[in-house]
Every structure is written in C-alpha cells, then in structure tokens.
VOBA-1610 file (N, C-alpha, C; in pm, whole numbers, padded with zeros to 5 digits, always signed):
BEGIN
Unk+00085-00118+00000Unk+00000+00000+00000Unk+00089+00123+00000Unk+00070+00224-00134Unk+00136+00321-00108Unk+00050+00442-00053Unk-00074+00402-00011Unk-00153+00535-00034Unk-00135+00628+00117Unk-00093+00707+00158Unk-00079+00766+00244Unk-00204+00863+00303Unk-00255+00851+00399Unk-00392+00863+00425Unk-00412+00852+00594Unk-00530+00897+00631Unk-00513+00847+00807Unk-00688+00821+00793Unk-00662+00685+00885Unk-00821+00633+00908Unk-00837+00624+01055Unk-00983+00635+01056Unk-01032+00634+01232Unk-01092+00502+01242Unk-01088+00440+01349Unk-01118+00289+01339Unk-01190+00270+01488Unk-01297+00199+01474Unk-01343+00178+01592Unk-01466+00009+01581Unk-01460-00032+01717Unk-01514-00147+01735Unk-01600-00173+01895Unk-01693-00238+01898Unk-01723-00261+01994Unk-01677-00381+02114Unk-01709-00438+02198Unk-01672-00536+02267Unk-01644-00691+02168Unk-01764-00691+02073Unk-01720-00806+02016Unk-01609-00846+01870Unk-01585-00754+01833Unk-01509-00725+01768Unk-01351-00695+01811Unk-01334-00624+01923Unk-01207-00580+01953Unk-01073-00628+01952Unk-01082-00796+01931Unk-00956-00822+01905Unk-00924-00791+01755Unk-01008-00821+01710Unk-00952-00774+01512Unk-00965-00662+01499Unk-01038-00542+01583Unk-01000-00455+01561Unk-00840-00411+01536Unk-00769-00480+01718Unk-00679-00441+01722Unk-00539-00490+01626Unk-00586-00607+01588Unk-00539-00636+01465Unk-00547-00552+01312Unk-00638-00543+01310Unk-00690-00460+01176Unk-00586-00310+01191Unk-00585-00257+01306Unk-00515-00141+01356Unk-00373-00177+01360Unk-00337-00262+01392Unk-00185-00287+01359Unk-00158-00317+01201Unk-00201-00415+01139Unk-00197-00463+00951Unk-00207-00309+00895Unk-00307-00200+00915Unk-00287-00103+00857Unk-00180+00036+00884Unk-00135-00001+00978Unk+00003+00093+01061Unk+00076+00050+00987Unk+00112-00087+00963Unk+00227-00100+00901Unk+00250-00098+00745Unk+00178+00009+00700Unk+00163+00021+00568Unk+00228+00193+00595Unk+00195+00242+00718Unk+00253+00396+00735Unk+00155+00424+00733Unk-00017+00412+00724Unk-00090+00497+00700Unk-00134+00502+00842Unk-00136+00636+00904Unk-00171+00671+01019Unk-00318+00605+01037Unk-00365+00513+01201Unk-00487+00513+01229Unk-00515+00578+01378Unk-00634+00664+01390Unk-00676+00667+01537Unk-00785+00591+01540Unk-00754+00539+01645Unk-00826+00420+01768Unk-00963+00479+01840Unk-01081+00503+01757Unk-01163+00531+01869Unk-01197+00458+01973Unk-01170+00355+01959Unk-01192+00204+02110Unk-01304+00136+02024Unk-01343+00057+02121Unk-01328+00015+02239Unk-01191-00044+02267Unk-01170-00028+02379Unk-00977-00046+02469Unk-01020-00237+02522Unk-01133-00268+02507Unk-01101-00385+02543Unk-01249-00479+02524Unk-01225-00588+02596Unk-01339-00681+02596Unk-01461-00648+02655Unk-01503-00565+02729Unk-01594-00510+02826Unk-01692-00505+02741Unk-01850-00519+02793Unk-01920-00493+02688Unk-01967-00386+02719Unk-01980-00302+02588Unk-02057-00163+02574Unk-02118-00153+02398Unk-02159-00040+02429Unk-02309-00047+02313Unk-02230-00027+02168Unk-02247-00086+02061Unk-02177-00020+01949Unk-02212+00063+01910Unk-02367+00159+01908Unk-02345+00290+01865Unk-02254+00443+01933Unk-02168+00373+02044Unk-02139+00494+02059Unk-02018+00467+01976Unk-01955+00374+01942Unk-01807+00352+01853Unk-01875+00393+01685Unk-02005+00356+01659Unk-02036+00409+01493Unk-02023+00517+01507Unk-02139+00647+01593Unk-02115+00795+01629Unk-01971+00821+01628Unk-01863+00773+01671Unk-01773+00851+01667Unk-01652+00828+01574Unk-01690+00715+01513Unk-01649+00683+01393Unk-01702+00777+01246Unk-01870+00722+01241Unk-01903+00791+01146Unk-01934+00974+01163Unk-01977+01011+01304Unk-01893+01159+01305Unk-01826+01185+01220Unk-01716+01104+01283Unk-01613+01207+01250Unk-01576+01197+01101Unk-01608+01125+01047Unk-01610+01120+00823Unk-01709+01199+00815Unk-01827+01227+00855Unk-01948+01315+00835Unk-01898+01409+00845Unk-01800+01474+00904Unk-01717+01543+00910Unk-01629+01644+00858Unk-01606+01532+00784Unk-01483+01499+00724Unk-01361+01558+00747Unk-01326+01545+00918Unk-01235+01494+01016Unk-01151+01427+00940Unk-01234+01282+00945Unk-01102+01217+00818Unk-01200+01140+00687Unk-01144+01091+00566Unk-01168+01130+00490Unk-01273+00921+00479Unk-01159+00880+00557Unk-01262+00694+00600Unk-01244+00620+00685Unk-01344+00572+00783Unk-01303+00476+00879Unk-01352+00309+00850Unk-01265+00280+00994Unk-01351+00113+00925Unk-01419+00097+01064Unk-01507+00074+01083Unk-01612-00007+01202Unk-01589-00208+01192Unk-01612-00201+01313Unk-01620-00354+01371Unk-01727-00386+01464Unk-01805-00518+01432Unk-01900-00515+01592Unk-01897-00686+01513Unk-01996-00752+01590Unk-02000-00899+01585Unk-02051-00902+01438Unk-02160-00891+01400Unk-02164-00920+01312Unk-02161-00818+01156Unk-02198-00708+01212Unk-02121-00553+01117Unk-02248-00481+01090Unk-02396-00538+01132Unk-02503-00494+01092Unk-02577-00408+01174Unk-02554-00374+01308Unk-02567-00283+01359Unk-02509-00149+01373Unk-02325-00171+01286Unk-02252-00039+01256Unk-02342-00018+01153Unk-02345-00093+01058Unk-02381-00045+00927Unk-02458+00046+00917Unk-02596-00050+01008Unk-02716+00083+01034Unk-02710+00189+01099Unk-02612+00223+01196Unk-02602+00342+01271Unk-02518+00458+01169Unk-02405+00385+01183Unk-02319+00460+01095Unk-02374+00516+00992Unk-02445+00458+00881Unk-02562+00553+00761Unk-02664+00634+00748Unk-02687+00650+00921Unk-02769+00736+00965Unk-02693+00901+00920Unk-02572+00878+00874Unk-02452+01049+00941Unk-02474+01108+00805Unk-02499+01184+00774Unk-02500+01277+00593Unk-02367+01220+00609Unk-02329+01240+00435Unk-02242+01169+00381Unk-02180+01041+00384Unk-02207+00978+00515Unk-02149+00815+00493Unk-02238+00746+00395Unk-02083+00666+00377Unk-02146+00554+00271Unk-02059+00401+00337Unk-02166+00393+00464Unk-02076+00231+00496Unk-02135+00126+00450Unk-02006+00024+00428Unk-02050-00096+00353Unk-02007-00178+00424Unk-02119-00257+00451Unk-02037-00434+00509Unk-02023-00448+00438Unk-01890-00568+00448Unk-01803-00650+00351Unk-01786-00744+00434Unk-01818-00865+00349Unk-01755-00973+00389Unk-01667-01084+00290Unk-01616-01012+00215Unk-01524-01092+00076Unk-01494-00961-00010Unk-01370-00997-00052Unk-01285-00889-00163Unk-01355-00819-00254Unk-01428-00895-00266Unk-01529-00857-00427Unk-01583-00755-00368Unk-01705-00751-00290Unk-01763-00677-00198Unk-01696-00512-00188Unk-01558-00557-00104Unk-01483-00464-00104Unk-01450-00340-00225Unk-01425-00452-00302Unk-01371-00367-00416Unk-01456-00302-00481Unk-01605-00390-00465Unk-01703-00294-00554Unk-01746-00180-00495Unk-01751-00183-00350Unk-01799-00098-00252Unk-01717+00030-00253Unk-01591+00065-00308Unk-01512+00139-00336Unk-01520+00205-00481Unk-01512+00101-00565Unk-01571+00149-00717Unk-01686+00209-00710Unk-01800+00141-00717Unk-01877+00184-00759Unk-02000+00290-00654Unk-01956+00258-00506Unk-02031+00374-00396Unk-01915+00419-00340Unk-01814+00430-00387Unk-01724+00501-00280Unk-01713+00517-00166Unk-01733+00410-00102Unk-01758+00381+00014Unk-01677+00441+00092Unk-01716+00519+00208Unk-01551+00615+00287Unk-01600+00546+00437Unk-01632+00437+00503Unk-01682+00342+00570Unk-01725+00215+00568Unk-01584+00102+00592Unk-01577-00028+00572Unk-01626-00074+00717Unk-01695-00157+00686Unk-01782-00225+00783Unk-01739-00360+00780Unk-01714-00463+00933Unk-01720-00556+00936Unk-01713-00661+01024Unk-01759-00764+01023Unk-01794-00859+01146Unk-01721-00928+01168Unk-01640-00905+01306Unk-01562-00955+01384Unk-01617-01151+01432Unk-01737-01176+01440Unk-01764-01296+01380Unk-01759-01359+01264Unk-01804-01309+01179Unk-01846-01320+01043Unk-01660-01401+00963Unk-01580-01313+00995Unk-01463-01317+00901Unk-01325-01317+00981Unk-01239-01414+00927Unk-01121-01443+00978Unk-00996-01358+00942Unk-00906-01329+01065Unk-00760-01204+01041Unk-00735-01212+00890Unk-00678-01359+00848Unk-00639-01312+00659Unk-00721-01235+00587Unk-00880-01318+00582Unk-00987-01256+00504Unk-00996-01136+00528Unk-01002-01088+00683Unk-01012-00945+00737Unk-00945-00824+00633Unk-00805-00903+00652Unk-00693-00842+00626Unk-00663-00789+00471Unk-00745-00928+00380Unk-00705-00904+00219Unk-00811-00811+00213Unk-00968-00810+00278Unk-01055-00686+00272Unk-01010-00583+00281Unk-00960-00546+00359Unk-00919-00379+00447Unk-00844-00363+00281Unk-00734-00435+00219Unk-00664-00399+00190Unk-00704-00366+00037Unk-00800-00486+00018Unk-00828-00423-00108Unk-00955-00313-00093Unk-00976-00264+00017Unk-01095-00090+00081Unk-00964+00014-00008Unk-00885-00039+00094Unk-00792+00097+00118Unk-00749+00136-00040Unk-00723+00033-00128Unk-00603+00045-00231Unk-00703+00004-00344Unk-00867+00040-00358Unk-00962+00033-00452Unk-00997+00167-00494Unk-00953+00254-00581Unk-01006+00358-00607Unk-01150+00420-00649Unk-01257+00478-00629Unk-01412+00559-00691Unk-01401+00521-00837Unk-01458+00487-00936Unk-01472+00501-01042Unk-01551+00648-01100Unk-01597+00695-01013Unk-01655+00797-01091Unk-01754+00787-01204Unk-01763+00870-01268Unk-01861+00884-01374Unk-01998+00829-01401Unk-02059+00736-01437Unk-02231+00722-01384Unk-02231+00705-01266Unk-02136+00676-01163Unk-02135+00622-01030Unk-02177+00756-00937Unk-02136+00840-01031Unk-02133+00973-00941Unk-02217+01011-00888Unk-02334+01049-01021Unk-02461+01041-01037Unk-02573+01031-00898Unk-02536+00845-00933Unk-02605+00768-00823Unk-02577+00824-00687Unk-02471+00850-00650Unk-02413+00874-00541Unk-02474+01009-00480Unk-02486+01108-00574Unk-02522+01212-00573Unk-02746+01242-00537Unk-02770+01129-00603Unk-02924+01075-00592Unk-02905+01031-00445Unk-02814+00949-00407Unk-02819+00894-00271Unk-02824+00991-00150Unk-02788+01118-00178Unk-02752+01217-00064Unk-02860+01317-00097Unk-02937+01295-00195Unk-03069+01394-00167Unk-03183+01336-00080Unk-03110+01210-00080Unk-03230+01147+00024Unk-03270+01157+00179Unk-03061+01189+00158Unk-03035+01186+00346Unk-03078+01405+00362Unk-03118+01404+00267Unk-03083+01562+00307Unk-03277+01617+00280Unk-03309+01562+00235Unk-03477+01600+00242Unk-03575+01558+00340
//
C-alpha cells in the first residue's frame, strides 16, 4: 500500500480483538490510524463507537473509517444514519472492491464474527487500495444524498 492517508477505526466489545489487529496490519503500511476504542473486551453499546467513527467522516475529520461489531449490521445501520457516509459491510474482496468502485464507500464495515484475520486483512486492503470510479457512479451517489438531506 502506497496510499498515504489516516483512518479512524473503531469497534465494539465483540469485535475488539480484530479490531486491534486490523489497527496494527494497517500501521504497518505507514498509514496513520486513530483508535476510537473500544480499549477492550468489556461490553458496551456499538453505537457509541459508529457515532464517533461515522462523526467524524461526516465530518470529514477524516476522509474513512472502518467499524467492527460482531456481526457488522448494527454499525452499518447506525453509521448511515450520518449525511455523507457511505458504509458498507463487507464480507469478501469482491464486496470490497465494488464498494469502493462503484459507492465510494468512505466506511468499511465488518464482522468480527463473520470473518477471519487473513480474510479481514485481504478486505481492508483491497478498501484501502480500490479507487471511486466515478462517472455514472457519481450520479447515483449524488441521488443517494438527496435522500439523506430532504
């Protein structure tokens, strides 16, 4: 990965060990991450880790984060509540990659049950290093945010 970039990353209780994995695999690419937590196994609610995840891209604080919870469907839904997010569960490359092409997804979503460190890992990577396609995509994208805004 050459892309130099900083992501905000956050997970709830059931997720948190791949978070903290996921947070190390992408450090060592150089691309800066902050850690919104959760700091450990304890259980607490995942919308306060989507809120301050997807905040802060609603933001645009920073420009994408990735969310974690057990199974990724309760970030998903919180997190898309924020103008401008566009989070996507993923659970396979393909996913990934289209979720980047074709919605520009600036919020990777994913279940810390659902998917194992490699799989985790070739996801994130093909999020990070999948570029927007643009052009009819735009469009759509652009239809999608009159929705959150009326």
């Amino acid at each position: 990965m050459d892309i130099k970039q900083s992501i905000i990353i956050g997970s709830d209780h059931a997720a948190f060990q791949l978070k903290e994995k996921i947070r190390t695999f992408i450090g060592s690419f150089g691309i800066s991450v902050e850690d919104a937590g959760t700091f450990s196994e304890a259980s607490v609610s995942y919308v306060d880790y989507a809120r301050k995840v997807a905040g802060a891209v609603s933001s645009r604080r920073f420009s994408r984060g990735i969310l974690l919870c057990g199974t990724g469907i309760g970030m998903s839904i919180a997190a898309n509540r924020f103008p401008d997010v566009r989070a996507t569960l993923c659970s396979d490359v393909l996913s990934a990659r289209m979720s980047r092409q074709h919605n520009d997804s600036n919020i990777l979503v994913l279940g810390g049950r659902m998917v194992g460190d490699v799989q985790a890992f070739e996801i994130v990577r093909t999020w990070i290093e999948t570029p927007f396609e643009g052009g009819r995509h735009l469009e759509r994208i652009r239809s999608i945010e009159t929705i959150t805004r009326s």
